[in-house]
N, C-alpha and C positions, 0 to 999 in steps of 0.2 A: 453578517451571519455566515457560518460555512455551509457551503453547499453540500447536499446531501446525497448519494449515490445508491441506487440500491444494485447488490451483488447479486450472481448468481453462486453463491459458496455456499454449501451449505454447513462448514464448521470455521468459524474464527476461530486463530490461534490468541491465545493474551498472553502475556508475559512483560519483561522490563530484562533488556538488553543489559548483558553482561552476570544476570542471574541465570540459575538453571531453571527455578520453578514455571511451569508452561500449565496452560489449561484450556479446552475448547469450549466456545463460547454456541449452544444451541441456537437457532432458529429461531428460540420463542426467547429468548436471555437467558438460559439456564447457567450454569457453569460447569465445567468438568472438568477436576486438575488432573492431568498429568500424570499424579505418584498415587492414586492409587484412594486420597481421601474423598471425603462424599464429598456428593454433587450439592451444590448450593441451587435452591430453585425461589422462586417468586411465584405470589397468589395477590389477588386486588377482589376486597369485597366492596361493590360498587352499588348502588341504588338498588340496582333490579337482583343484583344474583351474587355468588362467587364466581367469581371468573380464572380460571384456569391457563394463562398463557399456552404453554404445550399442545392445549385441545382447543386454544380457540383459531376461526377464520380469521379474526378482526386482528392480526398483530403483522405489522410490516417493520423490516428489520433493514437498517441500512449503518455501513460505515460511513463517520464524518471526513470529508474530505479525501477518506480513501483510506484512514489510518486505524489504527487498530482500537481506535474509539467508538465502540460501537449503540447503537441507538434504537430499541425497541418500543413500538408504539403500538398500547393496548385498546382498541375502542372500547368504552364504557357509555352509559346514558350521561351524559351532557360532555361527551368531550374523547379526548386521549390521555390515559396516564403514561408517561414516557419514562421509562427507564436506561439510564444510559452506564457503559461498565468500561473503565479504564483500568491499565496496571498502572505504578508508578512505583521508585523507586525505596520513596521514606518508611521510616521505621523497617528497614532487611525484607520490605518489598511488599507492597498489598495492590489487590484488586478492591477498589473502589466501583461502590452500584450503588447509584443517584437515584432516586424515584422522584418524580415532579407530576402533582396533580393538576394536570392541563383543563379538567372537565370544569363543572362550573358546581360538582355538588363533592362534599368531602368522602371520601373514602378509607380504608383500609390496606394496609399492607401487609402481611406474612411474609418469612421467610423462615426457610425449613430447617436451619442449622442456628443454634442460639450460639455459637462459640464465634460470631462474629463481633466485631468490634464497630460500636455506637454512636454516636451522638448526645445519645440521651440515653439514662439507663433502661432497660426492658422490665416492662411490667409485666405480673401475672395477668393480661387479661382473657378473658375465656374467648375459646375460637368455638364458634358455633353457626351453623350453616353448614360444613364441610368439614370431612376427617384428615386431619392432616397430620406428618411422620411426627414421631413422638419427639421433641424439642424445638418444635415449631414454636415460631411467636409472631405478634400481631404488634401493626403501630399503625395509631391512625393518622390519617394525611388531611387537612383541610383543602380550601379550595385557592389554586395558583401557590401553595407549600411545597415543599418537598422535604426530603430524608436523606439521607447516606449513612452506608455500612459498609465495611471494611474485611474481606477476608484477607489473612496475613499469610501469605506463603511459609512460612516458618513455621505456621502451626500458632495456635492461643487458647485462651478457656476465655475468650471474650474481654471486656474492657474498654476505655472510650478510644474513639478516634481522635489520631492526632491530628493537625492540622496538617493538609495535606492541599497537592496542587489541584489548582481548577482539571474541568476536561480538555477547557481550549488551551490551555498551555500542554497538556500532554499532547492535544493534534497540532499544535504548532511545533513540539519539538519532533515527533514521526515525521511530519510533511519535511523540517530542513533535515533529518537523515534520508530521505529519500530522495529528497533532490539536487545529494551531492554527487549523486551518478550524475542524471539531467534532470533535467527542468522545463515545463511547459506551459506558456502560459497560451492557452487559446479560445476559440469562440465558442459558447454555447452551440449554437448551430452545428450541425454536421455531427455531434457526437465528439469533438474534440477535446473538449474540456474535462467527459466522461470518460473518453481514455485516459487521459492526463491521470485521473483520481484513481482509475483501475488499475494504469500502471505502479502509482503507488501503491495500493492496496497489494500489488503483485511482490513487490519490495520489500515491504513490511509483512509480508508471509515467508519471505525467504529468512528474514534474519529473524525470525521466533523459529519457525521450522524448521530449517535448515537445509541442505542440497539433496536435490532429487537423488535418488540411489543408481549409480552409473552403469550397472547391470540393465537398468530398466531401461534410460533414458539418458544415453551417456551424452545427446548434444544437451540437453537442457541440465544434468551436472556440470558441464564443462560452462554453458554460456552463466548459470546461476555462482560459480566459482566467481566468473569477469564479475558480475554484478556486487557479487557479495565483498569484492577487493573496490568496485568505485564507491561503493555506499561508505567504507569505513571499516568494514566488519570483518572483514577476512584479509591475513596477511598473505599478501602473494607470494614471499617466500616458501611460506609453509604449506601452499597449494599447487608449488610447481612441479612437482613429482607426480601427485596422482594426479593434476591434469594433464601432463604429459603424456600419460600411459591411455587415455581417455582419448586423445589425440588421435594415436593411432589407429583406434577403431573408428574414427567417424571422418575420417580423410577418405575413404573411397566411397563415403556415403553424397550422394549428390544433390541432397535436400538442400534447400532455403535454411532450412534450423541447422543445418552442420555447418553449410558456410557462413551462418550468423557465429555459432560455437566456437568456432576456426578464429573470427577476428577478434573474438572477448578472449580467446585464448593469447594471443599475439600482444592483445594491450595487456592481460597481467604477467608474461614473460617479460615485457617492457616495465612494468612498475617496479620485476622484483630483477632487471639489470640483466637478464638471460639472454642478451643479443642475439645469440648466434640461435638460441630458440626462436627467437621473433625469427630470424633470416629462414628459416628452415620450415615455419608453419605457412611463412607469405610465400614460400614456393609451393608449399603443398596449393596454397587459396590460387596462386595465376595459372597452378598446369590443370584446375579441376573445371567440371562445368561450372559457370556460374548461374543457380537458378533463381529465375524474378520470385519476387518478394510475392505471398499471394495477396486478394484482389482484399482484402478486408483484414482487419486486424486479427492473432491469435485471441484465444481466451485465458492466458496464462502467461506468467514472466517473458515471452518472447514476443506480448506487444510491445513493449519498450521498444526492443530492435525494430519490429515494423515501422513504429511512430517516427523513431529516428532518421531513419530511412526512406522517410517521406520529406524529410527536412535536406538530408544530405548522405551521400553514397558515396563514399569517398572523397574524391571533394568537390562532386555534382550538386549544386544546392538543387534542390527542388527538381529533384530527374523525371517525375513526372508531374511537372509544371504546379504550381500552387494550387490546393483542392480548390473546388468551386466552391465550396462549404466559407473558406478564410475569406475571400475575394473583399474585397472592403472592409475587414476588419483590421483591428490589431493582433497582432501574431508575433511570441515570442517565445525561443526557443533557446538551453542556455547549455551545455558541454555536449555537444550532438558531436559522437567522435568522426574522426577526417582517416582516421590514421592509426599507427600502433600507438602513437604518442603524439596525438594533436586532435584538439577537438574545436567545435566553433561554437560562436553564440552570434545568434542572429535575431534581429527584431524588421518585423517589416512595416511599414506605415504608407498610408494609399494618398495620392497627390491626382484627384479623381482617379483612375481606370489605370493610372501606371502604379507600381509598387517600388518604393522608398525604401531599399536593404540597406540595414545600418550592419556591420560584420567584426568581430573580436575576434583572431583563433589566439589558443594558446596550446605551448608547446611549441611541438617543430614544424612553423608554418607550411603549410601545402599548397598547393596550384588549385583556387577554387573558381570553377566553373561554372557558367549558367550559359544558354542560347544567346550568343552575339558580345557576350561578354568574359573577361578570365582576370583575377588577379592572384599574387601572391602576396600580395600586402595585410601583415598581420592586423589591421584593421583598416575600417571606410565605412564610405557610403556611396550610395550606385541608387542612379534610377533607372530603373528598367520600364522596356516599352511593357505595353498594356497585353499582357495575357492573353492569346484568341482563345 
């Protein structure tokens, strides 16, 4: 089953890459597109009461694996009804919202907008208990049942659902766009695995949302450009001018997040063939200060580079020594860049108390380093003494 993360966000973006239509996803599951049509909301009449998501304590909201699948869990008497709300692409684009009666007694479901698209057709039945927006409708849920409705980005006057993808194939296709930047595979412990999902969740905000506004925050434009060119999504070509000009202003800044900015800068001049750009951003990165990474992860698309950074610093594996958090575990880690154009993947495996680094780089191999150890060899394996 995927593992489930809870954010501190308080709006998901939804959508389906390569469409325009976009919507914020509330706190309690609500929906809010984008262009301006109403909001889609959710009501559950349950044994004891109506229950109102929006106003109740009892709802915890997490994204699935990090990905813009996201998961609302309402406590009711005997249980959680779970709403869960994916975009996908069929029929010119719909958001999909699953409801699953997790309790053990049947329920009721409303939803406030009839112009969605069904399952099964919408009865007249009377809502009573609660006053709800006028074209609201009710379907009841038995118990371990569930439902799906359909809003259609394009607009509809309602009609059945078509057959559409599961949630776990939409979280399966987010997780492999987002871990064609990089990839991590790590241990519960230490919080590693929960960056791992946050950095996707960081990913998959950047390509619905899109880049931070360069007036505001011109390293986090500039490092969101890199990113938005490894995921797939943005053509470096077409990003090489206004990063460029972005450049200039965060070269004499001497933050951790400019010289992170600085080298996503350097790898998308290298994707879109700008040499003599690469040559000219890497002399700006060796004449500035270099400052350490800080002591804990950001909360925002520039964990990625922390994470990364922890793995390899050019082509320092592990510069400060492998966390105490992995020590014994399996740890793997897969395009951790080295370079403007070389990145590594690394897996490590414990042979009791020493660590077993298996090494792939690709691209243009670099001099990779550890204490007591260096090769240049585009791949291996090395055991390393035991960690003090």
């Amino acid at each position: 089953m995927p593992h489930q993360v809870v954010l501190d966000v308080p709006m998901i973006t939804a959508g389906v890459v390569g469409q325009r239509w976009r919507a914020s996803l509330t706190p309690w599951g609500g929906i809010e597109p984008w262009d301006g049509s109403a909001d889609l909301d959710w009501f559950v009449a349950a044994d004891d009461r109506w229950h109102v998501p929006r106003n109740e304590a009892a709802v915890r909201q997490s994204r699935v694996d990090g990905t813009p699948v996201v998961e609302t869990r309402l406590r009711v008497p005997g249980g959680d009804v779970v709403q869960t709300i994916y975009s996908c692409a069929d029929a010119g684009g719909l958001t999909v919202i699953e409801v699953a009666n997790e309790s053990s007694l049947p329920v009721a479901v409303a939803f406030n907008r009839r112009d969605v698209l069904t399952e099964r057709p919408v009865a007249d039945v009377p809502i009573e208990g609660i006053e709800l927006p006028v074209g609201s409708f009710v379907m009841p849920l038995g118990h371990r049942a569930r439902i799906r409705v359909a809003l259609a980005h394009g607009g509809t006057s309602g009609g059945p659902l078509p057959a559409v993808p599961t949630a776990a194939q939409v979280v399966r296709g987010w997780s492999a766009l987002a871990d064609r930047a990089s990839r991590f595979v790590l241990p519960e412990g230490g919080g590693g695995a929960a960056l791992a999902r946050q950095i996707v969740a960081a990913r998959c905000e950047l390509v619905l949302s899109g880049l931070a506004d360069p007036a505001d925050d011109p390293a986090l434009f500039v490092f969101g450009a890199g990113e938005l060119v490894r995921v797939g999504e943005g053509r470096a070509n077409e990003l090489v001018d206004d990063v460029a000009a972005v450049v200039e202003t965060i070269a004499p800044d001497a933050r951790w997040e400019s010289g992170v900015a600085l080298s996503a800068a350097a790898r998308l001049m290298a994707v879109a063939g700008e040499t003599r750009a690469v040559r000219d951003i890497e002399r700006i990165m060796h004449s500035r200060p270099q400052a350490s990474a800080p002591d804990t992860a950001p909360d925002d698309l520039f964990a990625a580079a922390w994470l990364e950074s922890q793995v390899a610093t050019g082509g320092t594996l592990f510069p400060a020594g492998i966390p105490m958090a992995w020590r014994g575990e399996s740890v793997e880690a897969y395009g951790v860049p080295t370079g403007s154009s070389s990145t590594v993947a690394l897996a490590v495996r414990w042979h009791g108390a020493r660590p077993a680094v298996l090494w792939e780089q690709q691209g243009s191999p670099v001099l990779l380093t550890a204490p007591g150890w260096s090769s240049r060899e585009p791949a291996g394996e090395v055991l390393w003494p035991a960690p003090r």
